[in-house]
C-alpha positions as CSV (number, residue, x, y, z in Angstrom):
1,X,73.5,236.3,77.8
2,X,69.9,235.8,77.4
3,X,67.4,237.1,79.6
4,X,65.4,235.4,82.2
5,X,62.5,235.9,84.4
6,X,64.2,233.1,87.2
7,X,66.8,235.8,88.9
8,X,69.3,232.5,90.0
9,X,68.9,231.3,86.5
10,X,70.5,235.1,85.3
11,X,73.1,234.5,88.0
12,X,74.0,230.7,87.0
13,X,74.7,232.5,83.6
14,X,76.6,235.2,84.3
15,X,78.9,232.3,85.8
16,X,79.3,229.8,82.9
17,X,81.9,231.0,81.5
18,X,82.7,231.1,77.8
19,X,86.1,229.0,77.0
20,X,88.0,231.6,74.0
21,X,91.5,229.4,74.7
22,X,92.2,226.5,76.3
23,X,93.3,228.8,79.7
24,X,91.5,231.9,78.7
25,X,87.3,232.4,79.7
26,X,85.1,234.9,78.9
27,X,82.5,236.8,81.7
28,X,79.8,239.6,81.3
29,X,79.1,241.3,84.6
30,X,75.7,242.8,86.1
31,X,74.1,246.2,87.0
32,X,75.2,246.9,91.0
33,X,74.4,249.7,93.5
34,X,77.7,251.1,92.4
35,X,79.4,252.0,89.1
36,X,81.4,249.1,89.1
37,X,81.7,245.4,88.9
38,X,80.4,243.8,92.3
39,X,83.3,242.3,93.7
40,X,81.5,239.2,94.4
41,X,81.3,238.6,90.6
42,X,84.4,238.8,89.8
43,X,86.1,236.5,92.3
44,X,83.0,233.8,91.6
45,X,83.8,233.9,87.7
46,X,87.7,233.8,88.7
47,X,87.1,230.8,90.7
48,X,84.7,229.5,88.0
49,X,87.5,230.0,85.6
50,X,90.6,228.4,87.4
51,X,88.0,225.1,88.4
52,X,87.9,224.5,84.9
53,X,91.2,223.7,84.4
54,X,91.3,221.1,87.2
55,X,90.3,217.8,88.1
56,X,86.9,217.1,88.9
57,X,88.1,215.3,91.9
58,X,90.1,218.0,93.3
59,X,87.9,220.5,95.3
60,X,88.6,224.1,95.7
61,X,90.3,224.7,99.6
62,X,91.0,228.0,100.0
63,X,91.7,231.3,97.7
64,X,93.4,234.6,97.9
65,X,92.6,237.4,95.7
66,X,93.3,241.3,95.3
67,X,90.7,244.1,94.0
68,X,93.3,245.6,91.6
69,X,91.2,248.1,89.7
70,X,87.5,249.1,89.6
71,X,85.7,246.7,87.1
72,X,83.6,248.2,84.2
73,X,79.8,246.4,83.9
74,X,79.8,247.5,80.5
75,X,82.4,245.8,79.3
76,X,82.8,241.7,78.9
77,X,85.5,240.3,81.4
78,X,88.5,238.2,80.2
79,X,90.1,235.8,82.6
80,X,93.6,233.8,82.3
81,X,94.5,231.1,84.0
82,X,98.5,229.8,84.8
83,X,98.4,226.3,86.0
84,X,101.0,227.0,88.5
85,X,101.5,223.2,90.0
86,X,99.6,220.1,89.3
87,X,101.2,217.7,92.8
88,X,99.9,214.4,93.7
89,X,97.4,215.8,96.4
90,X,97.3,219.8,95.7
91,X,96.0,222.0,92.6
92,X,97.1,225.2,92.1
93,X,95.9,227.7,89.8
94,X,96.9,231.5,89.0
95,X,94.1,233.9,87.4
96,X,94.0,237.1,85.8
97,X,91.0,239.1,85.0
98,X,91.7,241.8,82.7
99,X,89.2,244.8,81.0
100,X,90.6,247.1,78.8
101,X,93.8,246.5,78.9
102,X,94.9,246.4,82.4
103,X,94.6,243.6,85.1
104,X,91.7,244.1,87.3
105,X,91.4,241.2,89.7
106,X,93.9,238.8,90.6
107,X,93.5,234.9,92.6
108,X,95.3,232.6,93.6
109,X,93.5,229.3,94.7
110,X,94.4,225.8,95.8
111,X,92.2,222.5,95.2
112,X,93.2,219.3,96.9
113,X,92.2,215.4,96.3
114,X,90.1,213.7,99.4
115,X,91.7,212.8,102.5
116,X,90.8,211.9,105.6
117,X,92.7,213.5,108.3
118,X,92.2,215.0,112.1
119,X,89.0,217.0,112.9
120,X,87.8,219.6,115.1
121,X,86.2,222.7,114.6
122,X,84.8,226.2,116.3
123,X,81.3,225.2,117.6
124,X,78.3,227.2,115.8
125,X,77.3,230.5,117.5
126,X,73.6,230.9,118.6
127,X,71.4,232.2,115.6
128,X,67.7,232.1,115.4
129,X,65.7,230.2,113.2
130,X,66.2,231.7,109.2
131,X,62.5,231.2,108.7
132,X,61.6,233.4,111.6
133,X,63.2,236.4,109.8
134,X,62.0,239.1,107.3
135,X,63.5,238.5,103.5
136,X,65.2,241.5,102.0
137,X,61.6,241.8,100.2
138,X,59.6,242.1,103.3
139,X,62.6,244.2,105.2
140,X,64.0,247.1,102.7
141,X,61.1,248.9,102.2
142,X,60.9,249.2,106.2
143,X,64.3,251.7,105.7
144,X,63.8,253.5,102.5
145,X,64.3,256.7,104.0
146,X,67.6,256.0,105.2
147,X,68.8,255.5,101.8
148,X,70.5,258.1,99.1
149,X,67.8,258.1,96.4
150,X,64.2,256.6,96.4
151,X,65.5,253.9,93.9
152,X,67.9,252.2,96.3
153,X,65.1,249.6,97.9
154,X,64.4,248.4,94.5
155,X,68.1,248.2,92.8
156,X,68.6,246.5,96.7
157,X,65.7,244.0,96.0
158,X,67.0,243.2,92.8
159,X,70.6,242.8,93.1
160,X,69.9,240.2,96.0
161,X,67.1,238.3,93.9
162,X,69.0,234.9,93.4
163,X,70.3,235.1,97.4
164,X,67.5,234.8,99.8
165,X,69.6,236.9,102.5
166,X,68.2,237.8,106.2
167,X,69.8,239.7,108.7
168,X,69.2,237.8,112.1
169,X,70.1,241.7,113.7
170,X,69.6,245.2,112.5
171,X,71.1,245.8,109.4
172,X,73.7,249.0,109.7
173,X,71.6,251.3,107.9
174,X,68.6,250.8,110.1
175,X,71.0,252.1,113.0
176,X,72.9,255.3,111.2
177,X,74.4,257.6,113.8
178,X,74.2,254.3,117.1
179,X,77.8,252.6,117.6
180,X,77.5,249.2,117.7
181,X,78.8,245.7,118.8
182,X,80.9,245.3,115.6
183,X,79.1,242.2,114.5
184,X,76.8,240.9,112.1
185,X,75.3,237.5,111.3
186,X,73.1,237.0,108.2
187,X,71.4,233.6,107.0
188,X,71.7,232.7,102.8
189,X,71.4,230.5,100.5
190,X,70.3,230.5,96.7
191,X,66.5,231.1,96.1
192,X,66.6,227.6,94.1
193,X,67.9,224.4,93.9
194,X,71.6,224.0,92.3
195,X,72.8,221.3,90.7
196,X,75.1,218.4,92.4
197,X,78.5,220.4,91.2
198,X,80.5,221.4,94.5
199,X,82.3,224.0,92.4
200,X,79.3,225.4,91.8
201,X,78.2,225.7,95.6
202,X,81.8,227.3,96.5
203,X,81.5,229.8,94.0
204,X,78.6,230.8,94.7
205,X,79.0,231.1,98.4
206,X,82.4,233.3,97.1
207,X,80.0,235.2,95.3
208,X,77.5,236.0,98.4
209,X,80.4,236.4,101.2
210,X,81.5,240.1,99.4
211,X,77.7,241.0,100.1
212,X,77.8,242.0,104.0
213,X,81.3,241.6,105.6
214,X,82.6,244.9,105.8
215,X,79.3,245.4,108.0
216,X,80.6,244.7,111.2
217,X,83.0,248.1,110.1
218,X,80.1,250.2,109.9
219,X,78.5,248.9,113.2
220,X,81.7,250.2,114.7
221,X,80.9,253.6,114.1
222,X,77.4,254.0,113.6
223,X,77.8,254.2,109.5
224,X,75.0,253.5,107.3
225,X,76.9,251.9,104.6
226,X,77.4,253.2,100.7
227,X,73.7,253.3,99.9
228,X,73.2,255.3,102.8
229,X,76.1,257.4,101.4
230,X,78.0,257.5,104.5
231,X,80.8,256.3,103.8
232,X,82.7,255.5,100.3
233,X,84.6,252.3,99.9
234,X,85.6,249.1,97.7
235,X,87.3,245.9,98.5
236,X,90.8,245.6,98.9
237,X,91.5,241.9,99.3
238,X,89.6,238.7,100.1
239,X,90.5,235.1,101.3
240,X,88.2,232.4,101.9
241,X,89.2,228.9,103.1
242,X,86.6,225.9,102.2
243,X,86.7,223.3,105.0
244,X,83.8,220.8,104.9
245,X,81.0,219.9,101.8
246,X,78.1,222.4,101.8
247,X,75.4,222.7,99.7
248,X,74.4,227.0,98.6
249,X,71.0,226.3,98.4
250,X,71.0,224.7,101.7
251,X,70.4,227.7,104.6
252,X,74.1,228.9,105.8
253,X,75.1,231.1,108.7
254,X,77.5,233.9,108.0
255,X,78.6,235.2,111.3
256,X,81.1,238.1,110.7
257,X,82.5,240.6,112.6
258,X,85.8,243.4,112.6
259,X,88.8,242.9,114.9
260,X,90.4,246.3,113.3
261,X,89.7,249.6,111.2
262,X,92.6,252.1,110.7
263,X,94.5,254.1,107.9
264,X,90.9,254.2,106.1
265,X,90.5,250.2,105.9
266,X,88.3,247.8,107.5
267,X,89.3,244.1,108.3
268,X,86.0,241.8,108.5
269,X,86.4,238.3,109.0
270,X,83.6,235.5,109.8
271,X,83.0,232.1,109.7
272,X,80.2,230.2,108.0
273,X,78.0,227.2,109.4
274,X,76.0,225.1,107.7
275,X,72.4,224.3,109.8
276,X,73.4,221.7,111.6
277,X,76.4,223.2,112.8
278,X,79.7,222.4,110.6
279,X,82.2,225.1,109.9
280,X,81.9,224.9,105.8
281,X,84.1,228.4,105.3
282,X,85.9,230.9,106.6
283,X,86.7,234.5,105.2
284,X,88.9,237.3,105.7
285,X,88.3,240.7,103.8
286,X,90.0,244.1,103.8
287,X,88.5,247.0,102.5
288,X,88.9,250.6,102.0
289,X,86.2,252.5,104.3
290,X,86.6,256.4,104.4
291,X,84.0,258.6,105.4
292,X,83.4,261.3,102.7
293,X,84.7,264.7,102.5
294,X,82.6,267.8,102.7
């Protein structure tokens, strides 16, 4: 992958895929705050990968995936995909990501014609302005003593370069030791235009939604997160459900919050708006959260 000064430009690589087989794709990951393969990444490429293999006019509806094993950034990605059904209406696809060896990552995901049908939705929770708020830029070097190393602020800025991401409340590890309401909104979108491919937008909103949604855990109990080093954790599973058209370089509301943490996991679940108030997405995460020993 060649290297580029535009940070979004880096990302929109790391998800074009490279076809090996006619359902078999190539990825390369990215440097993350851990030593392992964001989460994010994986189930964006995955998506990436099973889109590919279906009709242009069949747009992605929902998707379930499991965190199998930790990913390794070093090492290029290689994703399978079964082509489980192909029905009149509905799409579904089966993928695989495997390193070294052993299965990683695995998604299901479902992709349906267009169909008019009955609508309602959940109205759109209050939520200031985006532009009123600080950018990670302006708002991370506020709280780097809160965090592990001196480093973290930077690796932070950087990792979140394509996303322009704002926190309409305090962030968790602004609030380290203070319970909280276990909720969380944030405002995103790409810091760019994209192109008119709705594949594109969902996977890029999958991408963004494994960012902040165990959040809401840590407000819970007054945890600072993993750069803090409060806690130790990784992603268990992940469903997302794709209701209505959005554009990911259009400002979207991710309004998350936890109904549950026991048995060292988190649930987090959320909705997100678009601006003008339609429910685009929904998500569901579990994820290990266990507070360190010693």
């Amino acid at each position: 992958m060649t290297e580029s000064p535009d940070p979004l430009l880096d990302l929109l690589h790391l998800l074009d895929l490279e076809q090996i087989e006619r359902d078999i794709f190539r990825g390369m990951s990215r440097s993350s705050l851990v030593p392992r393969v964001f989460g994010g990444q994986v189930a964006a490429q995955a998506l990436v990968a099973a889109g590919r293999t279906v009709p242009a006019d069949r747009a992605a509806h929902s998707l379930h995936a499991y965190f199998l094993r930790a990913g390794d950034p070093g090492a290029p990605i290689v994703y399978t995909v079964d082509r489980i059904r192909d029905g009149r209406s509905f799409t579904t696809r089966r993928v695989v990501a495997v390193q070294h060896g052993q299965p990683i990552f695995h998604l299901s995901a479902s992709f349906q014609s267009h169909e008019e049908g009955m609508e309602h939705q959940a109205p759109m929770p209050a939520a200031p302005d985006p532009e009123t708020l600080p950018t990670a830029a302006e708002m991370l070097p506020r709280y780097a003593d809160r965090f592990s190393s001196p480093g973290v602020v930077d690796r932070l800025i950087e990792a979140r370069a394509a996303v322009d991401l704002r926190y309409v409340d305090t962030p968790p590890f602004a609030t380290v030791g203070e319970a909280r309401e276990p909720r969380s909104q944030v405002w995103f979108r790409t810091n760019g235009k994209l192109a008119d491919d709705p594949l594109l937008h969902v996977c890029l909103a999958t991408y963004v939604s494994d960012m902040t949604l165990l959040d809401s855990v840590l407000l819970a109990h007054g945890r600072g997160g993993w750069a803090v080093g409060d806690v130790v954790g990784a992603s268990l599973d992940h469903a997302m459900w794709f209701h209505r058209p959005f554009r990911a370089d259009e400002w979207l509301l991710y309004d998350q919050e936890s109904p549950s943490a026991s048995g060292g996991r988190g649930l987090g679940q959320a909705r997100i708006h678009t601006a003008d108030g339609r429910l685009a997405i929904t998500v569901i995460q579990e994820g290990v959260v266990r507070v360190p020993r010693g």
